[in-house]
Backbone bond lengths (Angstrom), bond angles and torsions (degrees), N, CA, C in turn:
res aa  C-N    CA-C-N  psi(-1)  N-CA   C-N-CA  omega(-1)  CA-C   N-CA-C  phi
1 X - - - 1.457 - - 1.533 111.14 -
2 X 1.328 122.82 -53.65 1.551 135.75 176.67 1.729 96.04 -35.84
3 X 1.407 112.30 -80.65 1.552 121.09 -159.90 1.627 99.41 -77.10
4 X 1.378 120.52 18.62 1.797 108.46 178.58 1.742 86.28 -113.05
5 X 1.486 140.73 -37.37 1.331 165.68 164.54 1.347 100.30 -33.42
6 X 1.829 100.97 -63.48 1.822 84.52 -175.99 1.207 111.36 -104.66
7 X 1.263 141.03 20.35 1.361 147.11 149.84 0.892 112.19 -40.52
8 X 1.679 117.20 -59.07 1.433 154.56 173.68 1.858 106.23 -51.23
9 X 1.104 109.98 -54.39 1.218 110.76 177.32 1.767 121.35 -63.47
10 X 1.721 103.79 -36.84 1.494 97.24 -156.09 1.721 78.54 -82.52
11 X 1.054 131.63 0.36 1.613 125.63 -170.94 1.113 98.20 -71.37
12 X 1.671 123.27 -65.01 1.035 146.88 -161.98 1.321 108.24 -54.64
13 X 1.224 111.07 -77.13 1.958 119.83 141.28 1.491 111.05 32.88
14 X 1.145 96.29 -90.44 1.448 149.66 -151.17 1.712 105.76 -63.88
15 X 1.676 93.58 -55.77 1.321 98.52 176.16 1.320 126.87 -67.85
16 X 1.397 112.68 -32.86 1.513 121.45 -143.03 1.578 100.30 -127.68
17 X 1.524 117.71 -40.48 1.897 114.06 177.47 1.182 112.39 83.43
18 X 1.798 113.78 1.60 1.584 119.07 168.68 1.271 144.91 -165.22
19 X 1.315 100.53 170.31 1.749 121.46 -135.13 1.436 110.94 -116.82
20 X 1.488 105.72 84.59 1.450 133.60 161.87 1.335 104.26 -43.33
21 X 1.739 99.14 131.29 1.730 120.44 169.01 1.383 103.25 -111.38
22 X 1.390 135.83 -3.45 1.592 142.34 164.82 1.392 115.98 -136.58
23 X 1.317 101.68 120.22 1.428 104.28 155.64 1.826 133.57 -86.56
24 X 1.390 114.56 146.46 1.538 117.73 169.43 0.972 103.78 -88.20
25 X 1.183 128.87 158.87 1.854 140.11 125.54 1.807 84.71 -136.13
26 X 1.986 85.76 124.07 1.371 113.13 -170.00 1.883 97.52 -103.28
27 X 1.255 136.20 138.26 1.460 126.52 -168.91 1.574 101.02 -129.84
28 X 1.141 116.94 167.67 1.263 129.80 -157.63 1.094 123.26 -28.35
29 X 1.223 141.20 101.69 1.396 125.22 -178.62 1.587 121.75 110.05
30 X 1.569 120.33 -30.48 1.020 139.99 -172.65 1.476 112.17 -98.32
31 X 1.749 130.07 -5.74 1.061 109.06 174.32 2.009 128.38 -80.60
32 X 0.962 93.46 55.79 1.967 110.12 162.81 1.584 108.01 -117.31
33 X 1.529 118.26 9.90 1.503 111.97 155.87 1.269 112.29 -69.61
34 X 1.393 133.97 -11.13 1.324 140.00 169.23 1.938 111.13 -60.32
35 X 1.462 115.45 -12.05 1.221 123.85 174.95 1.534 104.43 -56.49
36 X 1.411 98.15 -56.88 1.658 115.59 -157.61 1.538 112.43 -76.29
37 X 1.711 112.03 12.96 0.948 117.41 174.57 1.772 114.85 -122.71
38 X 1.746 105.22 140.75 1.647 102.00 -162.84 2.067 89.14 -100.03
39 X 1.498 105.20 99.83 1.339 114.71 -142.80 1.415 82.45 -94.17
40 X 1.437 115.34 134.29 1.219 127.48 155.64 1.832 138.07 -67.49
41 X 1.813 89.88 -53.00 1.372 113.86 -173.01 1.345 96.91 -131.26
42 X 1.329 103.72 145.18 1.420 122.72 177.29 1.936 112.86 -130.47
43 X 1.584 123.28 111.75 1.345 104.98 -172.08 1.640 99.28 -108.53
44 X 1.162 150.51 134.90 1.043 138.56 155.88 1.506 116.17 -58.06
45 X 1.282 141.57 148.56 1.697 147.20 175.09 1.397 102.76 -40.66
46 X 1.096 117.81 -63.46 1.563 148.39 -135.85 1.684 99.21 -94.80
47 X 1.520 112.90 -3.11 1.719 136.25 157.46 1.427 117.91 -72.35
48 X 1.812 109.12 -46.26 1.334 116.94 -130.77 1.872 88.47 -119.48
49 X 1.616 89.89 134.63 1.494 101.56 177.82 1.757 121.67 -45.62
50 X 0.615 127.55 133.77 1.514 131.74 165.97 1.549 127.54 68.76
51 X 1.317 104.71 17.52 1.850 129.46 -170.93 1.530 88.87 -100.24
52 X 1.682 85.83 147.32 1.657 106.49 168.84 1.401 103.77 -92.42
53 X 1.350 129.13 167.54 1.231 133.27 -168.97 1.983 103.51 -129.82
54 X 1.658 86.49 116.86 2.034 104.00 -168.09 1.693 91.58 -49.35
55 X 1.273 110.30 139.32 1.718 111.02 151.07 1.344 122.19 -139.32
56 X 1.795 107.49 42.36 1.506 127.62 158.17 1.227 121.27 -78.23
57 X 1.157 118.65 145.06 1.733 107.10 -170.38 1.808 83.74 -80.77
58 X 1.191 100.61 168.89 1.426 91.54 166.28 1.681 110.09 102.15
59 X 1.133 126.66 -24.82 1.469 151.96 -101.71 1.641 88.33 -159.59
60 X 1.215 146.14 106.73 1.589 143.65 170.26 1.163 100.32 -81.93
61 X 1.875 123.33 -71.13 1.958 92.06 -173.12 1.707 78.01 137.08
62 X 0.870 125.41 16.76 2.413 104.85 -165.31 1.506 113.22 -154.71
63 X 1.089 108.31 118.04 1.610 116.72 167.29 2.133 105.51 -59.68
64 X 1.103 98.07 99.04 1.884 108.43 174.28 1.110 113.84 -78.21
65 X 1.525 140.84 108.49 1.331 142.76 -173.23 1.357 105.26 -117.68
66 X 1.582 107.13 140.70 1.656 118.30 -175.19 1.213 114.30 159.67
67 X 1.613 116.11 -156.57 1.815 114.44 -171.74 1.352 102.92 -114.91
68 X 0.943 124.10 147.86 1.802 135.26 137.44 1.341 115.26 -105.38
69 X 1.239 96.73 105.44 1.600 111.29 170.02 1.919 90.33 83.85
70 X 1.804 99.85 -119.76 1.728 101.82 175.71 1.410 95.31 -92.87
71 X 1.231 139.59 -30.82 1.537 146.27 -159.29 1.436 115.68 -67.82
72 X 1.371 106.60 116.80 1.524 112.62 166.73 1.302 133.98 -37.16
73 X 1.036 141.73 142.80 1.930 116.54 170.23 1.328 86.31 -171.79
74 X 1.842 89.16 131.49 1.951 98.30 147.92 1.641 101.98 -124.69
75 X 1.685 83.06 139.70 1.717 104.56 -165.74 1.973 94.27 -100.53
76 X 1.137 105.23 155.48 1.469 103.13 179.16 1.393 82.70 -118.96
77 X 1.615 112.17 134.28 1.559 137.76 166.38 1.764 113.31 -94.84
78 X 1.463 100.20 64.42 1.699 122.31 172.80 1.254 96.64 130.96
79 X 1.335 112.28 161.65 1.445 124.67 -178.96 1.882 87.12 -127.20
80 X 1.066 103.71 167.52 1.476 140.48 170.10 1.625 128.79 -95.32
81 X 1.448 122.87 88.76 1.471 123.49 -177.21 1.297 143.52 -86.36
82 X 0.757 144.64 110.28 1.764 141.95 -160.67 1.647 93.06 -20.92
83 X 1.614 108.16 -69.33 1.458 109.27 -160.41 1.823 131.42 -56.71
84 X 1.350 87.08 -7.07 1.598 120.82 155.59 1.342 123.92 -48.80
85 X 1.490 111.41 -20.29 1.645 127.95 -167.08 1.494 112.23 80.08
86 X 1.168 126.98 2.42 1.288 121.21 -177.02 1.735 106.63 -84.82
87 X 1.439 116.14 153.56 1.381 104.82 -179.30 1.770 104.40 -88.03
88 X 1.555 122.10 -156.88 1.260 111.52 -177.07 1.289 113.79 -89.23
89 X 0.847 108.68 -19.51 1.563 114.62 -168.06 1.963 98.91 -66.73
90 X 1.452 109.42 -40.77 1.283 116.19 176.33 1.478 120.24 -41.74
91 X 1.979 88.16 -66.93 1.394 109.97 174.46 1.096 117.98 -18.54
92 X 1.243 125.29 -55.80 1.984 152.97 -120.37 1.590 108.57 -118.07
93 X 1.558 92.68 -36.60 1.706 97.04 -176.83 1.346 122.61 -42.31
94 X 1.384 126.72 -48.02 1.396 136.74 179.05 2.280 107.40 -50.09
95 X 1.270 100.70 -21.00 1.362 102.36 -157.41 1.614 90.68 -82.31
96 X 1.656 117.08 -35.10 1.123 119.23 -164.70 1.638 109.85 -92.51
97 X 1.290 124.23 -18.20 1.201 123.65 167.29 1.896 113.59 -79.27
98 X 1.049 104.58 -28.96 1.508 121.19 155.78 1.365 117.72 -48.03
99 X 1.423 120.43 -55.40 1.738 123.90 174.29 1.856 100.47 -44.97
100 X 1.647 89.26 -72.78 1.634 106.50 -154.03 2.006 100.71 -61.44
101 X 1.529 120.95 -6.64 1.259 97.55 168.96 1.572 114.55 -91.82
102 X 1.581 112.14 -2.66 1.429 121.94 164.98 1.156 105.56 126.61
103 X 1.201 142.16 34.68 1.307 144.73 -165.01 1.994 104.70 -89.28
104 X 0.925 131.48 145.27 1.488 115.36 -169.58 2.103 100.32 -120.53
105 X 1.481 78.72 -36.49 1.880 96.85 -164.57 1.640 106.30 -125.38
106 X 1.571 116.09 112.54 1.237 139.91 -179.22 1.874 117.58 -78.75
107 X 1.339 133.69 124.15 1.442 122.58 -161.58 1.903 72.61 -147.67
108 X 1.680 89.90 105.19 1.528 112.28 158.09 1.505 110.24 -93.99
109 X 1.479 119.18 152.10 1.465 109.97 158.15 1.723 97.82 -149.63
110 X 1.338 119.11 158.76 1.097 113.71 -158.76 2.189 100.09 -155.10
111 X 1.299 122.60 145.06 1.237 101.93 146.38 1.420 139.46 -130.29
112 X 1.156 102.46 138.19 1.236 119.52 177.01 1.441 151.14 -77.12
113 X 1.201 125.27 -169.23 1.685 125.72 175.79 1.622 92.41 -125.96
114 X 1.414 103.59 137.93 1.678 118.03 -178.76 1.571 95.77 -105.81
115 X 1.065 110.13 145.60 1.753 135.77 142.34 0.951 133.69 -115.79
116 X 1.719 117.03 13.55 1.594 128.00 -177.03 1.640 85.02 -106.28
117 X 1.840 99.34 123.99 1.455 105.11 171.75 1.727 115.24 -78.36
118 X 0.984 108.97 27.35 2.009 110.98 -171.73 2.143 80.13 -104.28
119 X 1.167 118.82 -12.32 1.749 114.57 -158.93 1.630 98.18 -109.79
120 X 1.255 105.05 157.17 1.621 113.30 -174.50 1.656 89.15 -145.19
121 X 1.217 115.10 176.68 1.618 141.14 -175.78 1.378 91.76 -73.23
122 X 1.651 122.43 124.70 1.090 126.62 -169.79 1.379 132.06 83.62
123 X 1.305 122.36 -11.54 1.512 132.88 160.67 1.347 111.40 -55.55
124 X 1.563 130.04 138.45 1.140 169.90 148.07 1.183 118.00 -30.50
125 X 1.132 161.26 88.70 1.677 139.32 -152.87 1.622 88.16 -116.86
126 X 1.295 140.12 171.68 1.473 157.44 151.31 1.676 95.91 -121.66
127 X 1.205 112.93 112.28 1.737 111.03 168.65 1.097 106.39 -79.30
128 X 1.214 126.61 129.11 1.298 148.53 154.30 1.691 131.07 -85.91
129 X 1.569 110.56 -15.31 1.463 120.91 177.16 1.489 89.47 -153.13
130 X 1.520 86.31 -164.34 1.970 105.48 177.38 1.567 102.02 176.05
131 X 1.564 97.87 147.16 1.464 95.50 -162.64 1.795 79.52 -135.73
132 X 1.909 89.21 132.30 1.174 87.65 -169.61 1.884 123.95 -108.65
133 X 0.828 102.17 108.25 2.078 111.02 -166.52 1.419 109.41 -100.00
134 X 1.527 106.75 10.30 1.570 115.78 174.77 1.704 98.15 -53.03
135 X 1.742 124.14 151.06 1.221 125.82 170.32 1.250 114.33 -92.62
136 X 1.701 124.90 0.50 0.917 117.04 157.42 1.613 114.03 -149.34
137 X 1.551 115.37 161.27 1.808 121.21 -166.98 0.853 101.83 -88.73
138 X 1.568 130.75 159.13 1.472 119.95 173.02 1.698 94.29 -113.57
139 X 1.063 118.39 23.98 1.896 129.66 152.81 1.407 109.38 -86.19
140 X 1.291 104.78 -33.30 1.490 96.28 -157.75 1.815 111.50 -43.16
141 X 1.108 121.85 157.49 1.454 116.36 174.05 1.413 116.82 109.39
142 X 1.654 128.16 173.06 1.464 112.82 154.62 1.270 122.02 -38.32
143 X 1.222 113.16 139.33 1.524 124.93 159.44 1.420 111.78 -86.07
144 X 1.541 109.67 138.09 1.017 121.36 -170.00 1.830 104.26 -103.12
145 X 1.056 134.69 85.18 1.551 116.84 -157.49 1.649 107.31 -77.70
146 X 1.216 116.31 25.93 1.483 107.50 -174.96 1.891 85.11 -97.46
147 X 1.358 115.52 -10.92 1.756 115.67 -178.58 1.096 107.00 -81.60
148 X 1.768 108.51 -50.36 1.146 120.21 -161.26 1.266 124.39 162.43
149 X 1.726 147.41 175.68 1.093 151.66 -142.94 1.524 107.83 -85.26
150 X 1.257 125.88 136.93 1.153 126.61 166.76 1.908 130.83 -49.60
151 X 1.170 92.44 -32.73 1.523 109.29 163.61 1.513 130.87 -135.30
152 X 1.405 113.73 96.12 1.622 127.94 -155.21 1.670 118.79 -62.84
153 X 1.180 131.16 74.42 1.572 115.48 177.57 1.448 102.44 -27.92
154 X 1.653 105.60 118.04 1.487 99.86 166.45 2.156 96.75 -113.42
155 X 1.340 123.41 54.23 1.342 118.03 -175.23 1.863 100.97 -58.38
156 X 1.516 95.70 -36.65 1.655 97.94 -158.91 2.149 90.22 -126.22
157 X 0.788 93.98 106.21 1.685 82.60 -173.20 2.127 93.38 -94.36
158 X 1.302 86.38 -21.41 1.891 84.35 -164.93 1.586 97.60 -113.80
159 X 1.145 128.01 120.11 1.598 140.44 161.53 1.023 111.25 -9.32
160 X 1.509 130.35 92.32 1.724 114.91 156.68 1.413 129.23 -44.26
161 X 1.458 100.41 -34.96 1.317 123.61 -140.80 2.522 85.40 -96.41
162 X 1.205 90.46 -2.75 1.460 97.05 -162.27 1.473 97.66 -111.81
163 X 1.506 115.67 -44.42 1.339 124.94 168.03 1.569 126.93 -56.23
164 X 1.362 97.39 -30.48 1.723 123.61 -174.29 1.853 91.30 -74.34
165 X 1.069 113.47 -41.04 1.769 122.76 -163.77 1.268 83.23 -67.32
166 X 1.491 109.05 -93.62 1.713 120.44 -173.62 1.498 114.86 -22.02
167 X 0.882 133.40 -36.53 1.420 131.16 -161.06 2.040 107.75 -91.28
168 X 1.603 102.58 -21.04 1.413 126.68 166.82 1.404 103.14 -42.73
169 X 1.719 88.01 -77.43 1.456 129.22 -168.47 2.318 103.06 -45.39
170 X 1.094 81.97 -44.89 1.822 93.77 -175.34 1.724 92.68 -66.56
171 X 0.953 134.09 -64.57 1.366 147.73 172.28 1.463 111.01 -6.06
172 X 1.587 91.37 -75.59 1.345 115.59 -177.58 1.408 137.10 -51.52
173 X 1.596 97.20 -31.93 1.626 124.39 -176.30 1.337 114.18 -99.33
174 X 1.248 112.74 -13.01 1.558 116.91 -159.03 1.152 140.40 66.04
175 X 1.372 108.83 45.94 1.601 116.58 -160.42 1.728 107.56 -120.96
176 X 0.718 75.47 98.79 2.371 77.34 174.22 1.123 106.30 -44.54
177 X 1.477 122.60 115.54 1.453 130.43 143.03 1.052 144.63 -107.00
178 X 1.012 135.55 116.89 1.855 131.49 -155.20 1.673 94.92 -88.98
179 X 1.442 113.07 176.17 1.254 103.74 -170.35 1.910 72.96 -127.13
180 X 1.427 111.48 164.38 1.343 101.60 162.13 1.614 125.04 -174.35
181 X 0.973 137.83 174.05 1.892 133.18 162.81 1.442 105.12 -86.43
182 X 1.695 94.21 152.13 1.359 97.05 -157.84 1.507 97.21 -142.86
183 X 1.449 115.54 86.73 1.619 120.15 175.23 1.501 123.10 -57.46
184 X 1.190 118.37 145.41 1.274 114.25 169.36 1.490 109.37 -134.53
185 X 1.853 94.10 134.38 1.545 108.52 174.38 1.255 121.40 -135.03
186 X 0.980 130.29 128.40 1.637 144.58 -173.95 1.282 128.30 -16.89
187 X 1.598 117.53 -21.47 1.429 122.13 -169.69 1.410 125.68 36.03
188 X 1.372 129.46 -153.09 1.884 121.39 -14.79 1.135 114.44 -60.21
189 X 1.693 136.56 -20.46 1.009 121.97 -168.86 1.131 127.10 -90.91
190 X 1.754 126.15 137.04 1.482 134.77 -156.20 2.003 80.97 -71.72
191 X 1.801 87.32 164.73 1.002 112.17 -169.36 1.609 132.82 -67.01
192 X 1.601 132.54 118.37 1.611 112.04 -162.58 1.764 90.48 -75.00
193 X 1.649 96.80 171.40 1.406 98.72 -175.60 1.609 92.44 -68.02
194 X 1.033 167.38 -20.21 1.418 128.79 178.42 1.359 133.86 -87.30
195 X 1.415 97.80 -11.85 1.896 119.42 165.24 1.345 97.60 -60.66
196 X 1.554 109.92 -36.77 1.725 91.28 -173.80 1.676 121.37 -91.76
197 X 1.323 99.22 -11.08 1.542 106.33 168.66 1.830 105.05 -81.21
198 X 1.315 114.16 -13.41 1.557 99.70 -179.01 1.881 92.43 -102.61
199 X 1.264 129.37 -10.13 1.509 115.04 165.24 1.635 108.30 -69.98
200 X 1.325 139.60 -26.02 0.945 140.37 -165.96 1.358 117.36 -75.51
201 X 1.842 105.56 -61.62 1.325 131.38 125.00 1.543 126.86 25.74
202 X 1.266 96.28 -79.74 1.350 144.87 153.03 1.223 121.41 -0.23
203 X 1.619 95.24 -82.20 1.074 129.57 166.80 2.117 103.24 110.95
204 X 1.071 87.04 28.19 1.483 115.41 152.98 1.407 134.93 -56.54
205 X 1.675 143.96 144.34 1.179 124.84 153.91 1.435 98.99 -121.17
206 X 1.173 137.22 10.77 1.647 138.04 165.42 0.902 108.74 169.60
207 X 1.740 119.51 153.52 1.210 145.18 -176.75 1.378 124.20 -140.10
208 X 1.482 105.60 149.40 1.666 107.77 -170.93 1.874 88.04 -154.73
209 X 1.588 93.64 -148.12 1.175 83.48 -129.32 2.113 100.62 -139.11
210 X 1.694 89.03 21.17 1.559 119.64 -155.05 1.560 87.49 -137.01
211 X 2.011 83.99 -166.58 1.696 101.11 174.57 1.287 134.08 70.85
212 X 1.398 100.40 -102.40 1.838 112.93 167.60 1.306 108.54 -10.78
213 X 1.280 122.03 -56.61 1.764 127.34 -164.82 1.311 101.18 -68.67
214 X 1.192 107.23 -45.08 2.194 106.18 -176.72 1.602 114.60 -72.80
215 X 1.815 107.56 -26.03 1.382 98.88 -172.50 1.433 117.75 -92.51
216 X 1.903 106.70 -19.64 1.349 89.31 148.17 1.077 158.99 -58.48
217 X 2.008 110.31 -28.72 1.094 124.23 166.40 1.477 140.50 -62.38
218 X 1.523 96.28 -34.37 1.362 124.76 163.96 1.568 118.14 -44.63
219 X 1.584 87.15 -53.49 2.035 86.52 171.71 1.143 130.16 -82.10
220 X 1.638 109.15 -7.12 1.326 119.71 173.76 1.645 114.95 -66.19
221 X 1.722 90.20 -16.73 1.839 73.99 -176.20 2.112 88.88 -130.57
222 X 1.291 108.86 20.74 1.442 116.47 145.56 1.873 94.80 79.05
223 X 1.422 95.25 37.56 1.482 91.24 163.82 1.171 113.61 -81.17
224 X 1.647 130.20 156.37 1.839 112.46 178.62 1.503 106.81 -86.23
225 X 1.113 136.15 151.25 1.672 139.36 -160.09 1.896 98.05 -121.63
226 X 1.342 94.31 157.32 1.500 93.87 165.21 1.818 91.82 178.64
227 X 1.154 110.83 120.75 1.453 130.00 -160.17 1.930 118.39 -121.12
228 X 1.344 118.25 123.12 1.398 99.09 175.25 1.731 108.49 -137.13
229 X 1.511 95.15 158.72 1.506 96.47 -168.15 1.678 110.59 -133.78
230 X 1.691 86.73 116.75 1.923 97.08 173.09 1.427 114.66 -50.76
231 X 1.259 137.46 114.46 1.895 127.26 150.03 1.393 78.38 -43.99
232 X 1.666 91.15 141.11 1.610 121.75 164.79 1.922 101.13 -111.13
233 X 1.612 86.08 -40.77 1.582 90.14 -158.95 1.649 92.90 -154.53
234 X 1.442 88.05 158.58 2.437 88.29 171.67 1.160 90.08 -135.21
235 X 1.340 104.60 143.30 1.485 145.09 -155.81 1.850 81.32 -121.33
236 X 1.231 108.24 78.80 1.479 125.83 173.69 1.792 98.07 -97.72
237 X 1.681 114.64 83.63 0.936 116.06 -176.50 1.722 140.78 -14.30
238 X 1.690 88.54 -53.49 1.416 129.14 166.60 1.650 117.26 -50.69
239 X 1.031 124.90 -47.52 0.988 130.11 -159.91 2.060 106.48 -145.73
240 X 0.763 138.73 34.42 1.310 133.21 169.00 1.472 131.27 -26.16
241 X 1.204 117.76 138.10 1.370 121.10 -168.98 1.448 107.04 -117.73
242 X 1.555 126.18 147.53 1.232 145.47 -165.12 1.443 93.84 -54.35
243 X 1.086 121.99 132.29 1.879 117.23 167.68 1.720 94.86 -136.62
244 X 1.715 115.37 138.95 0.490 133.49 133.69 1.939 139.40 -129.74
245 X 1.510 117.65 164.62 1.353 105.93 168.80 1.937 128.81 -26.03
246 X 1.132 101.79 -58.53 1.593 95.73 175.51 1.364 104.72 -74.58
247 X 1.022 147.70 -34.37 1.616 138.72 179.73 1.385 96.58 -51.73
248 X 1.624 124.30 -56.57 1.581 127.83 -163.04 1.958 102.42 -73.68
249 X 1.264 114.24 -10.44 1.781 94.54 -177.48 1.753 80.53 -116.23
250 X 1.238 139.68 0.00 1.697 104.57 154.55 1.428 99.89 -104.52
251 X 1.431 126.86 51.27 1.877 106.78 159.25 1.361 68.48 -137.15
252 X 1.509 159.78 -9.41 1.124 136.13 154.06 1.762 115.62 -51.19
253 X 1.050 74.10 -59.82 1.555 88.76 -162.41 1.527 118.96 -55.86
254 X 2.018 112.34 -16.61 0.996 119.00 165.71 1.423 119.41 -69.74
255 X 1.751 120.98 -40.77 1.393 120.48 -174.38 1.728 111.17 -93.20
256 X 1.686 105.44 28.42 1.435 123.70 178.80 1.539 106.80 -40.70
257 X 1.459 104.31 -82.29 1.144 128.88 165.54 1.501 128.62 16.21
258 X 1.728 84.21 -97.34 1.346 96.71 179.23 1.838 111.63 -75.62
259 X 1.289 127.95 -25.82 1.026 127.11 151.16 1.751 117.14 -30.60
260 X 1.024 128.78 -74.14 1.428 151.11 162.99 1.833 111.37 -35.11
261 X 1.404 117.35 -30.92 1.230 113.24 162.56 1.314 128.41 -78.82
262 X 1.859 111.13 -30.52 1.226 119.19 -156.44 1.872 87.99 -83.69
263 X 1.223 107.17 -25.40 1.664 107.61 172.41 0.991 116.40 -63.88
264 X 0.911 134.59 -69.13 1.535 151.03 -179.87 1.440 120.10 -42.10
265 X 1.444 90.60 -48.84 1.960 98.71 178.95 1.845 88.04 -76.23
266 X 1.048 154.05 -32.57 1.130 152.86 -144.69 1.976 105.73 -81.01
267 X 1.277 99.41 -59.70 1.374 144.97 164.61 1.373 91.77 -30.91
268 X 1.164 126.87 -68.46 1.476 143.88 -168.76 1.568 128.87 -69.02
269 X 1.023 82.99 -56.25 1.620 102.54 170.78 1.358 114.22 -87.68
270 X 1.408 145.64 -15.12 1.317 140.59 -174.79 1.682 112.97 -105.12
């Protein structure tokens, strides 16, 4: 993993001459945050040594390099999912070639299914925890300690200090943000009504089907995290509503927007 990581890196290197202080992972529906960026370099997956290649619709395929505002950032245009067939270590790779090109501060966004009745289709989430029901770790195995610790304090996995900003930033603009827990389960398939009465259960306010795997890794090598999640759909035990893939990337794509500001101003100000 070490010498496949910076393979990856001196490639990257090589191509581009720069050195991201934020990372993206852009999630279903949401990759047009690449607008708000004055993008220098563009790599496609399917370029770059040792990357899996996204095959979610929804999902572009490209490491986006450039500024927000003065701030460096490469945004990844799709993320990579277990249920994809890839193992975790796959999943995750992008997070760790992300560290070693200098990345300090990680900005996941993802969408989801709510079971917190305060949330509707199109609500805003700020994660604050994550509960993890993945079937597999992307630790599992030797530890490599040149990444990081064999056993990860996850007390704070998501930025207080990032959550405290965002919620400024929401303030200011007028944008509702819920704060919330954010389960993760293996997918592809959306949730039967009793998966969603045991996310609730739980002690959950939504679940998908991403994340968890990157934000552990992320802290494994002590990047700071701060993660947010679109309602796609609510898993209103009682009463469930038809969900499919295109339903979940146009109610993304509706709370784009303000999603895309709370980044941006975040980006900027933090």
């Amino acid at each position: 993993m070490w010498e496949q990581v910076h393979e990856t890196v001196n490639f990257i290197q090589k191509s581009t001459g720069f050195a991201p202080e934020y990372g993206i992972i852009l999630g279903s529906g949401l990759g047009s945050f690449t607008e708000d960026i004055q993008i220098e370099h563009t790599l496609p997956y399917s370029e770059i040594p040792n990357f899996p290649i996204s095959t979610v619709q929804g999902h572009q395929g490209a490491l986006v390099f450039g500024t927000v505002g003065t701030k460096k950032v490469v945004a990844m245009q799709g993320r990579f999912h277990y249920y994809e067939g890839y193992d975790m270590k796959q999943v995750t790779f992008p997070v760790r070639v992300m560290k070693y090109l200098g990345v300090t501060k990680l900005i996941v966004s993802n969408a989801s299914g709510g079971v917190n009745p305060a949330y509707e289709v199109g609500s805003i989430v700020v994660i604050k925890d994550h509960i993890n029901l993945m079937p597999e770790h992307p630790l599992r195995g030797k530890n490599d300690e040149r990444f990081g610790p064999r056993f990860v304090n996850m007390s704070e996995p998501y930025s207080k200090e990032m959550i405290r900003q965002a919620k400024e930033i929401a303030i200011q603009n007028q944008i509702t943000l819920h704060e919330g827990v954010y389960l993760g389960l293996q997918g592809p398939t959306f949730e039967t009504l009793s998966e969603y009465r045991m996310v609730k259960i739980l002690g959950a306010d939504c679940v998908g089907m991403s994340t968890v795997p990157e934000v552990i890794v992320a802290r494994h090598m002590e990047l700071e995290t701060f993660g947010l999640s679109v309602i796609t759909d609510m898993g209103d035990e009682e009463n469930i509503e038809e969900v499919n893939h295109e339903e979940v990337l146009k109610a993304a794509q509706k709370a784009e927007p303000h999603v895309r500001l709370l980044i941006r101003e975040l980006i900027k100000q933090y």
